[in-house]
N, C-alpha and C positions, 0 to 999 in steps of 0.2 A: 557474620559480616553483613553489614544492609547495603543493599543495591546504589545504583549512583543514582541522583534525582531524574536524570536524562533516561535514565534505564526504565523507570517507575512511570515519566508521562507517555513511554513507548507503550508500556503494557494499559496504561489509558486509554491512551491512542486504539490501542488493537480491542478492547473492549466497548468502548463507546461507537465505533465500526460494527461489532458485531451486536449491538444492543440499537442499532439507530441512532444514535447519541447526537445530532447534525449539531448542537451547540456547543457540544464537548468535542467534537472534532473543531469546530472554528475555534475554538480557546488554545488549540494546541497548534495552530496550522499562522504562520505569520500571514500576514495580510498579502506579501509579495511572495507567499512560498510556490516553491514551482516542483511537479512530478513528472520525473522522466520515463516515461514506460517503454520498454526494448520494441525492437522491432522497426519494419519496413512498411507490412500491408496488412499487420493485421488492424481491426478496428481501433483496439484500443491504442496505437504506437504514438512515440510524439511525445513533444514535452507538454505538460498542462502547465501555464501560469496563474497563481492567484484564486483567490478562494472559491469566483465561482467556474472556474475552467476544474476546479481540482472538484468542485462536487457533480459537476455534470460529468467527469470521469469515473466517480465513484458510484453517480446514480447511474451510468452506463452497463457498469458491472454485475449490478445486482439488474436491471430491468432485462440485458441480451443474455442473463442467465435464469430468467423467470424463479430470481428471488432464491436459485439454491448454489449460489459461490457464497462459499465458509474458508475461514482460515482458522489453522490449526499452528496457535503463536510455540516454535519451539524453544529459543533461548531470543536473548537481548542484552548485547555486551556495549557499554555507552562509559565518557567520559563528558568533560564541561563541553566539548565540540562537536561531541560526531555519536551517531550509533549503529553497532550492525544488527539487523535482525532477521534472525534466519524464520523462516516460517512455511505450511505448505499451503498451497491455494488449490480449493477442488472446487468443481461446480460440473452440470451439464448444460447442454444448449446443442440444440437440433442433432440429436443424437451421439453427441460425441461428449467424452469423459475429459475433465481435467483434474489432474494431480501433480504437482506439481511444487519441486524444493524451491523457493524461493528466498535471495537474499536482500533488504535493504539497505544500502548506505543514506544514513541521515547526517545535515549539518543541521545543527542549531546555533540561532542566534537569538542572544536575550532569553534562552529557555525555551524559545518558540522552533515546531519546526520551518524549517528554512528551505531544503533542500531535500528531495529524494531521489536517489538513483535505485530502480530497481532492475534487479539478474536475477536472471530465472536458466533454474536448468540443462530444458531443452528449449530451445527457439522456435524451432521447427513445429513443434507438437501445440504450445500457446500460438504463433500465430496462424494453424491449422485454425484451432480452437475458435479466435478471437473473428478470424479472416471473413 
């Protein structure tokens, strides 16, 4: 059985992320998409709207982790609307370890993504991390 389309530009998605891809991520990301990231105080919390709030989130990530947060994509179950993708996100930053199970809920609209919600875990331990 072959993957649903939605499943296939996730695993895009998560490769052109780990490869730098900045133009294969804008191809995937609608103009209006917005990322929710959990939490209260840690740095990265908050919703990001729009393409460049969502890159100055993502070039967050890798510059307060001096370049060693990786994700490790475990599955990606997607239909014409929505997808989950579980995955694990690790890095270091001023002495402290991140690993972490992490889940995204996507909406797509037009094949684009639209929406991210992500849940992680532990709370306490990423907004240690992130704080």
């Amino acid at each position: 059985m072959t993957e649903h389309a939605n499943a296939l530009r996730i695993r895009d998605l998560f490769r052109a992320f780990r490869e730098g891809d900045a133009a294969a991520i804008r191809d995937r990301l609608h103009a209006e998409a917005v990322w929710h990231f959990p939490g209260h105080r840690g740095r990265l919390a908050g919703s990001h709207r729009g393409h460049e709030a969502i890159f100055a989130f993502l070039l967050d990530v890798q510059t307060a982790t001096g370049g060693t947060f990786g994700l490790e994509l475990v599955d990606v179950l997607a239909n014409d609307r929505h997808a989950a993708v579980f995955f694990r996100g690790h890095a270091t930053r001023a002495g402290r370890t991140l690993d972490n199970p992490t889940c995204l809920r996507i909406r797509f609209v037009d094949g684009q993504v639209a929406e991210i919600w992500e849940f992680v875990w532990d709370l306490e331990h990423v907004e240690a991390f992130w704080g």
